[in-house]
C-alpha positions in Angstrom: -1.7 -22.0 -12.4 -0.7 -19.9 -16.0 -5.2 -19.9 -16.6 -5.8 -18.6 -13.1 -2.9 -16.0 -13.4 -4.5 -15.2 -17.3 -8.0 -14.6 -15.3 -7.2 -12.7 -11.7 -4.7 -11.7 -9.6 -3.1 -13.6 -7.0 -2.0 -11.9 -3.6 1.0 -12.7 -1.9 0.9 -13.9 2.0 2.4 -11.0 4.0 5.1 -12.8 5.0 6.7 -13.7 1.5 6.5 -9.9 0.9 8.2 -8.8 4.1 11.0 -11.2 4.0 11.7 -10.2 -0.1 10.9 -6.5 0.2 8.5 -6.3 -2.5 6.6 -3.2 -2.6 3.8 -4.9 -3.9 1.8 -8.2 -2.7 0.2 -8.7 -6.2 1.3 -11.3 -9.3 -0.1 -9.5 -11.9 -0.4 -11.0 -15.6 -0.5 -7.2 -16.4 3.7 -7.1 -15.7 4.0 -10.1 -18.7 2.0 -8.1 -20.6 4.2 -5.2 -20.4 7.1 -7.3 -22.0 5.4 -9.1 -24.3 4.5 -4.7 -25.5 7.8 -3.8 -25.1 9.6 -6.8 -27.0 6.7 -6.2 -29.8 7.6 -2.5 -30.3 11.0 -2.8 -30.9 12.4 -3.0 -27.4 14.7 -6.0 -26.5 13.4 -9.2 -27.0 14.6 -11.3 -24.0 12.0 -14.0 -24.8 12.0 -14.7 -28.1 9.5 -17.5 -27.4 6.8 -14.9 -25.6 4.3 -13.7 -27.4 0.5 -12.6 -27.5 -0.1 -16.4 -27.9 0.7 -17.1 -24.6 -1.1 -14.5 -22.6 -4.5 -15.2 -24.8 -4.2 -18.6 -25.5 -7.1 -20.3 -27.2 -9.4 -23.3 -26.0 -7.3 -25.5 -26.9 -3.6 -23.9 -26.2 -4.7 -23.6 -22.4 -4.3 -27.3 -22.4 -0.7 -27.1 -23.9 1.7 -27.5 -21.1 4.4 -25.9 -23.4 2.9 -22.8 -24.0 1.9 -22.5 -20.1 6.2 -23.3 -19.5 7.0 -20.7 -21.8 4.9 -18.3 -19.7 6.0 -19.8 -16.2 9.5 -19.5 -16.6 13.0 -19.2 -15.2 13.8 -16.4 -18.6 10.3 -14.6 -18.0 11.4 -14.1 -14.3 15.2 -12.7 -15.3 13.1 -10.5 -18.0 10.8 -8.9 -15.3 14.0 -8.4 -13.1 16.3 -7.1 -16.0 13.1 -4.6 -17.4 12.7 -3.4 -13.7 16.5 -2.7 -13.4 16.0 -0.4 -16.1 13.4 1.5 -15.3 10.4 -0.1 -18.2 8.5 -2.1 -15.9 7.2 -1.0 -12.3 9.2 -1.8 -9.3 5.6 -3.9 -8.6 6.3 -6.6 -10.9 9.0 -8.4 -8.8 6.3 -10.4 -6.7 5.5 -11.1 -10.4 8.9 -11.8 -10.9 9.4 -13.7 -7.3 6.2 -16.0 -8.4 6.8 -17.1 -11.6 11.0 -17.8 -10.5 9.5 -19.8 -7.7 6.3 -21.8 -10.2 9.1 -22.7 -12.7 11.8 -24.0 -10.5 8.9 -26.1 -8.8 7.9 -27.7 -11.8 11.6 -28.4 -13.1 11.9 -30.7 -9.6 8.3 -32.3 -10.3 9.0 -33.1 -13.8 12.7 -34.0 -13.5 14.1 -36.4 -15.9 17.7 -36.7 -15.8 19.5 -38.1 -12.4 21.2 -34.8 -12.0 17.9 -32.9 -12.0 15.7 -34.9 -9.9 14.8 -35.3 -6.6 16.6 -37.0 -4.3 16.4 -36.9 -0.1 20.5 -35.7 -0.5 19.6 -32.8 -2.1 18.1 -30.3 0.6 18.2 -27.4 -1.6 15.4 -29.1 -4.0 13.6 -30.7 -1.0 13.5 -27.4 0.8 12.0 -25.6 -2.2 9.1 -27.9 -2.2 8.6 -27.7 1.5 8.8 -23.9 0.7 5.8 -24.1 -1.4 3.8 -26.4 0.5 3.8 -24.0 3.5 3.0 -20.6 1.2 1.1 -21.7 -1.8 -2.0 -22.7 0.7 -1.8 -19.1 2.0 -2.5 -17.7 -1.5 -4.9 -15.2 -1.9 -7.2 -14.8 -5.2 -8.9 -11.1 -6.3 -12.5 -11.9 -7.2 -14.1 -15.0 -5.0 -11.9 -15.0 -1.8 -12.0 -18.8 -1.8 -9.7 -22.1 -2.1 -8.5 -22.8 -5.4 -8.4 -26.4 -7.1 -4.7 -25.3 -8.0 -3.9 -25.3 -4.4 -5.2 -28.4 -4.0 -3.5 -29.8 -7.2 0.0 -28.0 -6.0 0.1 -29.6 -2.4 -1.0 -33.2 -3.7 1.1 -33.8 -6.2 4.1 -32.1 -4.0 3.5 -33.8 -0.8 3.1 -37.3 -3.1 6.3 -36.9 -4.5 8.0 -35.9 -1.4 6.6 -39.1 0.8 7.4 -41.2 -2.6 10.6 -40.3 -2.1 11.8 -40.3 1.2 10.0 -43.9 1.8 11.5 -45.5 -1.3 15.3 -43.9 -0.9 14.2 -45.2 2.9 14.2 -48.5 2.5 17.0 -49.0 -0.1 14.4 -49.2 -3.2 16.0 -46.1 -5.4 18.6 -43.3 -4.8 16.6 -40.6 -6.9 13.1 -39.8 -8.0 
């Protein structure tokens, strides 16, 4: 998800942007960027951890799933939100903002490994998050080639797995939490 961001756009279904008032459709790398600048020149730095590293990562680097976490996360959402607030960043980068929020709480749920973080069928807040994005990630749109991603693919796989996983094995008595 963090290489495709680094390479295009990605367009927002109509829906999302109705429902959250953005002004904008468009998750734009370009908003990052405009932290990463602002931290660099003296401004605040709200992620220490964000740097030119992560927006140009090398061969290898686009591999490591830290660096991708650093850039796909909860802190990089609140920076967007706190930079707009203020005037630095457009008004535009909170379907940035909205996106990245929504990518990092996702993979917190997938990759869960403490009881009180993981995914259980008793905790609708976390299921309905991942139905969430199994109903709007597929409706993703892509500047460039106007086609399917393999990230789409990936994304609704792996969630719908976990979710059937689940719900079968707490089902039939076999575990209390995935």
């Amino acid at each position: 998800i963090r290489n495709c961001l680094l390479s295009q756009n990605i367009i927002l279904p109509d829906d999302i942007v109705a429902s959250n008032e953005f002004t904008s459709n468009t998750v734009s790398i370009k908003h990052v960027e405009s932290l990463v600048e602002q931290q660099k020149e003296g401004g605040p730095v709200l992620v220490p951890n964000l740097t030119v590293k992560n927006l140009n990562p090398s061969t290898f680097e686009k591999m490591r799933v830290p660096v991708a976490k650093t850039l796909l996360s909860t802190k990089v959402s609140s920076a967007l939100l706190y930079c707009i607030s203020n005037g630095a960043i457009p008004q535009e980068a909170k379907a940035t903002s909205w996106f990245i929020e929504q990518i990092s709480r996702w993979y917190d749920i997938m990759q869960s490994k403490h009881k009180n973080e993981s995914l259980d069928q008793t905790d609708v807040d976390r299921v309905a998050h991942l139905r969430d994005m199994l109903q709007w990630f597929p409706a993703l749109r892509f500047t460039g080639r106007q086609q399917w991603k393999p990230i789409q693919t990936g994304l609704q796989l792996s969630t719908t797995s976990a979710l059937e996983l689940c719900e079968d094995l707490s089902s039939r008595g076999l575990i209390d939490f995935l």
